[in-house]
N, C-alpha and C positions, 0 to 999 in steps of 0.2 A: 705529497701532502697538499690538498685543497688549501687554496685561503681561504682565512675567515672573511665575511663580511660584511662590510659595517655601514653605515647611515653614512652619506653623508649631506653637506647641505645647500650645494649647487648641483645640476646636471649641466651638459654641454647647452641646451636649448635655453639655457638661463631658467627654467625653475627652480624655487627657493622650498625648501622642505620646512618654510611656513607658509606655503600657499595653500588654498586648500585646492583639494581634487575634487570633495564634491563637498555640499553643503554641510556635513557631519563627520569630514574626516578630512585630517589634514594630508597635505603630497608626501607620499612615503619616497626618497632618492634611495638608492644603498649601490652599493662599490662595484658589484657583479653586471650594472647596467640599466637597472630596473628605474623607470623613473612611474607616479601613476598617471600623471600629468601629460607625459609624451605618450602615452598607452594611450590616454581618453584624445586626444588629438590625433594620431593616427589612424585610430577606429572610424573618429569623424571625418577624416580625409576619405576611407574607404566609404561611405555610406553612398556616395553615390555609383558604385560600382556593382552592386547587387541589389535585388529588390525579392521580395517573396511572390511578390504579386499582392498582396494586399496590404494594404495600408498600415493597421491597426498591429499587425504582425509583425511588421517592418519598424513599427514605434516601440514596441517592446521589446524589441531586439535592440535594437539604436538604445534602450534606455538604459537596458540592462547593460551592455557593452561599458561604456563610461560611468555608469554610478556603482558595480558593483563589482566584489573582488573576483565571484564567483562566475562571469556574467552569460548569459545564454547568446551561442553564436549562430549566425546561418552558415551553415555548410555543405563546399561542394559537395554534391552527388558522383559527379565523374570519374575525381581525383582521389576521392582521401577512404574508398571499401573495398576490400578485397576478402575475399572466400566466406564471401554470401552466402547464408544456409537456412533454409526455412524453420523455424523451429514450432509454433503454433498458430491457429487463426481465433482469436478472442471476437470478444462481442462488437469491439468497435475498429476490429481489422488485421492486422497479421504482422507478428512477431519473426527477426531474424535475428539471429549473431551473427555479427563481419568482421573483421580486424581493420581497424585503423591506421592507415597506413599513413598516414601524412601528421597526424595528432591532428587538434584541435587548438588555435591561438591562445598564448593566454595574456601576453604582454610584452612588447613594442621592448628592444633591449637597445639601450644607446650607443656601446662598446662598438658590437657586430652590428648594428644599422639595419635591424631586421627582427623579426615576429621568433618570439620563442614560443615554442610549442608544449602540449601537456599531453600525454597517453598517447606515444607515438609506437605503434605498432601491438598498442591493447586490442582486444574483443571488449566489445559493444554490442548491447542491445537495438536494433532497431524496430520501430515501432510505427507498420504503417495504417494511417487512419484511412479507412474505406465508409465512415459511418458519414454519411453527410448530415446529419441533424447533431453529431458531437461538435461540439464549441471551442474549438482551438483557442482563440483569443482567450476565453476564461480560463482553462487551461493554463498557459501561458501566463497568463496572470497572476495565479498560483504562485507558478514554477517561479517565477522572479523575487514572486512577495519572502520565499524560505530559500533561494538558493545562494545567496550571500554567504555563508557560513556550511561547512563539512559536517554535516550535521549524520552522528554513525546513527541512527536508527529511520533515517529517509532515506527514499533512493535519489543519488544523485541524478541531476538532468545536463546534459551540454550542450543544446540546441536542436538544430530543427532545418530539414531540409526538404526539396521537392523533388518527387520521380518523374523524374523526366516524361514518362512513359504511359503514366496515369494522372499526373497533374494531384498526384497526391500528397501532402504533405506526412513527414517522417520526423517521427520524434527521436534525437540520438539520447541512450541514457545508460547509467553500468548494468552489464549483463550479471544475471545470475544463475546460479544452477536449476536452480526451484524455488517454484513457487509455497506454502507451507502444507498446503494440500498433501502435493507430491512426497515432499519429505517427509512426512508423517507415514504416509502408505507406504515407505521404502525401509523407514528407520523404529515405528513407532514399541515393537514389541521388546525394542533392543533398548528405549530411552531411560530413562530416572528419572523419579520427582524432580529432583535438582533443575536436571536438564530442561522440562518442559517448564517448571517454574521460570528459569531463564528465558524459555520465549517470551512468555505471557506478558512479562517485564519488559523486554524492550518492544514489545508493542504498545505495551500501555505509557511508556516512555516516550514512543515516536506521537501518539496521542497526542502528551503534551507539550513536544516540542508546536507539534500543529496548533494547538488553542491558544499557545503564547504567540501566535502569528497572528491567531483571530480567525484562522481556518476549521471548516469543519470537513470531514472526510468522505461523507454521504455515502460511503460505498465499501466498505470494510467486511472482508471475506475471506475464505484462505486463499483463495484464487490472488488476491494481491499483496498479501505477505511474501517478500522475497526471502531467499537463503541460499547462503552461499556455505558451499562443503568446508572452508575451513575457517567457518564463524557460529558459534552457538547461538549468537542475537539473529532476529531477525529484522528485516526493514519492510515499511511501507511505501506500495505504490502510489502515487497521488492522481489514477487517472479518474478517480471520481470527486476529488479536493474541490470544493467554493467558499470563497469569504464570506465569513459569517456576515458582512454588512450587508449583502446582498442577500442573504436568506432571511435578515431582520424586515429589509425594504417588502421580502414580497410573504411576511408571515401571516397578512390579513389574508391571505387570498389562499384559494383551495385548488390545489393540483389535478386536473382529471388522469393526469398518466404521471409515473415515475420511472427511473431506472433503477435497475438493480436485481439481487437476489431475492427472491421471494424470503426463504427462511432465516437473514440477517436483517429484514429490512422491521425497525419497531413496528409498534400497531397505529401510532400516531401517523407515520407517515402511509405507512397504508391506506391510514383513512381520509386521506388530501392533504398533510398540513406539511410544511418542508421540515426538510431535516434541522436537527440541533448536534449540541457537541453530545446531548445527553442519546438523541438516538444513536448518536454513535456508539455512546457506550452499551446501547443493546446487542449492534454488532457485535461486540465486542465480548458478549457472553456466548456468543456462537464461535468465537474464536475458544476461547476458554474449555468451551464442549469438547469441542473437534481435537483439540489439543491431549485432552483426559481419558479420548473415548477413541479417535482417531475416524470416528464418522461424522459427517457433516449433519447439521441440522433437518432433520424431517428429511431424510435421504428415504424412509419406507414411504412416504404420502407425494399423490401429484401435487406438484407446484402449481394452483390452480386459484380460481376465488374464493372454492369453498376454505384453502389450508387459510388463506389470509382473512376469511371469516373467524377460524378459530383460533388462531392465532389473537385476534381482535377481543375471544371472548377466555382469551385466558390461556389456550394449548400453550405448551413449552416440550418440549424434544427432551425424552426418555433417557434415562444414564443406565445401560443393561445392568440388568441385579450383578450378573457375575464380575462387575469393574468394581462394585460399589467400595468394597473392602480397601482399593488400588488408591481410592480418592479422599483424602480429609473431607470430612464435614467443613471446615469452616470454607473450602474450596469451593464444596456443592452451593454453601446456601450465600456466596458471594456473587456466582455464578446465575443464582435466582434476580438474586438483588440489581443484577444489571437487564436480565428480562422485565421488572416490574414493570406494569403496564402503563406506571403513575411514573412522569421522568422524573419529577423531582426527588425520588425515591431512588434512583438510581447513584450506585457513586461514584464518584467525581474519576478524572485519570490521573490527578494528583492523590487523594485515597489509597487508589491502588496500586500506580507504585510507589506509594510510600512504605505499604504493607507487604508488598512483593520484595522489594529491597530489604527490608528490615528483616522476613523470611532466609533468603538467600543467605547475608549478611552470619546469619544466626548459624544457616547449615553449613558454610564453610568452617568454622568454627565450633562446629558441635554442641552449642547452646541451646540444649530443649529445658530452655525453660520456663515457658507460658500453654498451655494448650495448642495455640495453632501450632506449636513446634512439637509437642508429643503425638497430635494426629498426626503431622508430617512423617515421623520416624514410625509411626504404627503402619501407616502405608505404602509407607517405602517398605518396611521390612515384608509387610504382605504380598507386594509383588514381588522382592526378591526371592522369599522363601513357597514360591510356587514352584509344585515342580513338573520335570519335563513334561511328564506323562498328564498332570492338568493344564500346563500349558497350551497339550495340542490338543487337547479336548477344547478348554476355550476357544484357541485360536479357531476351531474349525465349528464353535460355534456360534462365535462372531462373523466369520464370514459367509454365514447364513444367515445373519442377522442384518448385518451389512450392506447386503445387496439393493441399489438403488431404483427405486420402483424406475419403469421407461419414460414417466412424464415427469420425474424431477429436472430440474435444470439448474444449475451453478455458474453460469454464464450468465453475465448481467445483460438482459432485456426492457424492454419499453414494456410497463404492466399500467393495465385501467386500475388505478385506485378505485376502493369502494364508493368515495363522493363521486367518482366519475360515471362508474355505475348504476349510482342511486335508483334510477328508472327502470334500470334491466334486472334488478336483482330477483324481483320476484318472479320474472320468468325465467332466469337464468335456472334457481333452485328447482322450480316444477319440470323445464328441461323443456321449455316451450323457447326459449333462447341457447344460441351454443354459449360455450363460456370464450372468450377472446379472451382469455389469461392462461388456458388450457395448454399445453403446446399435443400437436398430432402427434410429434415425434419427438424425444428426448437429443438436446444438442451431442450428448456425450452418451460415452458406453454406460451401460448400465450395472455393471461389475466393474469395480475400483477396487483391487483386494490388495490389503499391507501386503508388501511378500516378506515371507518369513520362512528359513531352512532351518528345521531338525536336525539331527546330527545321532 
């Protein structure tokens, strides 16, 4: 039998469990060895034993370390990965799973006289950035500002290391299986209202864990909704996250380029202005799509200046007639509500999972009793009582529907806003200019098909 274990209110170095550890939290001691006080002084004894190479990296690490429970570490390269596997190359550089073989520090134990460890012999994500115009330090900045507390709808981060080999820095963070793209294409003909209502929820959930930090997510996709096989929620990646104070500082000024997806990205920032939490929630109806329909936003149209032209004058991405019956109205025209072109028209992510929740809440319990809960049951039971023989008819005419034109792109890129344009656009349209938003070649295949077996 384990002992329990309990506070107490000396350690062996003389800390008193009324000291404080940092400025809003007092020294936690307890019986197992844990003091946070020899933790945050241990860390500080090692700081001059490693260095990242750059300063500002090396500060946020060191800050993180001693102020927070959660804290982000540098970690070796040499010692602590083993059975390295490539898994994808994204926009700002190449993803692997390795297993951890040493774990990751988490607190100084006074007993044993030595570093207790966390996730020892886990898989992990690694993340190496190849993009040299992405911003590590803000980044970083981020990661520090929400990674205090186990928050289940973000992905967790645990530090940050360099390849030896390319002088690049690697971001470590938890692996998942899929991203919400992929799961969708593997899972989607087989889901339930229920179940996708359940995504849609904890992303509009990890939303606003983010805006009670003061973060905005700038980047919101399926491509960074994670999911893991034996979890119905899903989490968000934060590699496009910046604090709002810093989108406030630079909101007089007009962006000539942006990052991102062409068909999540609002019209406002299309047209130079930085992102809000409210354009997030535009993304955020392309989540909603994609989730209902299993295709992504304007997958038939090039991702080009003309789509973010129409998009600008209004276009919104088609729900095919034969889903319509599959999806409540109140779905569709919430779904509109966060396309609106006017943010302040858009609603909030407290809104939606307020309404998302109270939905759920209802159908586990089998309460239809307001409207949104009778379309609900009207379209669950729609797609339940489809049968096999229209199933494969849809399905096979979906994925002739499906197919993504060669010049879409869902890999976040460097796009000319139209203010940045301004000059070129009328050559652009008569074709006396190329378009520089155009791509020659689509990053990805251009067939993504759910797979689905008949029987």
């Amino acid at each position: 039998m384990s002992q329990e274990i309990e506070k107490i209110e000396y350690c062996p170095a003389g800390h008193s469990s009324e000291d404080f550890a940092n400025s809003d939290r007092k020294n936690s001691i307890l019986s197992d060895g844990r003091c946070s006080l020899c933790t945050k002084e241990y860390f500080i004894q090692e700081f001059k034993t490693w260095s990242s190479g750059n300063a500002d990296i090396d500060k946020i690490i060191q800050e993180s370390q001693i102020n927070k429970s959660y804290g982000l570490q540098w970690i070796s390269y040499d010692d602590d990965f083993k059975e390295i596997k490539h898994i994808a190359d994204g926009s700002h550089g190449s993803v692997y799973s390795a297993k951890l073989e040493n774990g990751i520090k988490e607190n100084w134990n006074f007993i044993k006289r030595d570093w207790k460890y966390h996730s020892i012999g886990c898989k992990v994500a690694l993340k190496e950035i190849k993009d040299s115009r992405y911003d590590i330090v803000e980044f970083l900045k981020v990661i520090k500002t929400i990674n205090d507390y186990d928050y289940d709808y973000i992905a967790k981060y645990h530090g940050i290391l360099k390849n030896p080999s390319t002088q690049n820095y690697i971001i470590v963070m938890d692996l998942f299986d899929d991203d919400l793209h992929s799961y969708l294409t593997k899972t989607f003909w087989d889901l339930v209202l229920e179940t996708k209502i359940d995504l849609v929820t904890s992303i509009a959930e990890g939303l606003g864990i983010l805006y009670a930090k003061n973060l905005v997510h700038c980047g919101l996709h399926s491509g960074n909704i994670l999911k893991s096989k034996d979890k119905i929620m899903s989490v968000i990646d934060l590699n496009s996250c910046k604090l709002e104070n810093d989108l406030i500082l630079n909101a007089n000024n007009k962006n000539n380029k942006i990052y991102g997806s062409i068909p999540y990205i609002p019209p406002e920032v299309l047209r130079g202005n930085e992102f809000t939490k409210e354009g997030d929630i535009y993304s955020f109806g392309g989540i909603m799509y994609e989730i209902v329909t299993a295709q992504r936003p304007f997958a038939d149209k090039a991702h080009d200046t003309y789509l973010m032209i129409d998009i600008c004058n209004g276009v919104r991405p088609k729900v095919p007639d034969f889903m319509l019956n599959w999806i409540p109205e109140w779905y569709l025209d919430l779904m509109y509500r966060c396309w609106s072109d006017d943010p302040s028209k858009r609603p909030t992510s407290v809104e939606l999972s307020n309404l998302f929740i109270d939905v759920l809440l209802k159908f586990y319990d089998n309460i239809m009793d307001n409207n949104v809960m009778q379309q609900l049951e009207i379209a669950d039971e729609n797609q339940k009582n489809t049968s096999e023989s229209q199933m494969q008819e849809l399905f096979e005419l979906f994925l002739y529907s499906s197919k993504s034109h060669p010049q879409s792109c869902y890999i976040g890129r460097y796009i000319h806003t139209l203010h940045g344009l301004h000059d070129l656009l009328e050559e652009i349209k008569s074709g006396n200019s190329s378009d520089p938003n155009l791509l020659l070649k689509s990053n990805e295949s251009s067939t993504s098909k759910p797979e689905k077996k008949y029987h």
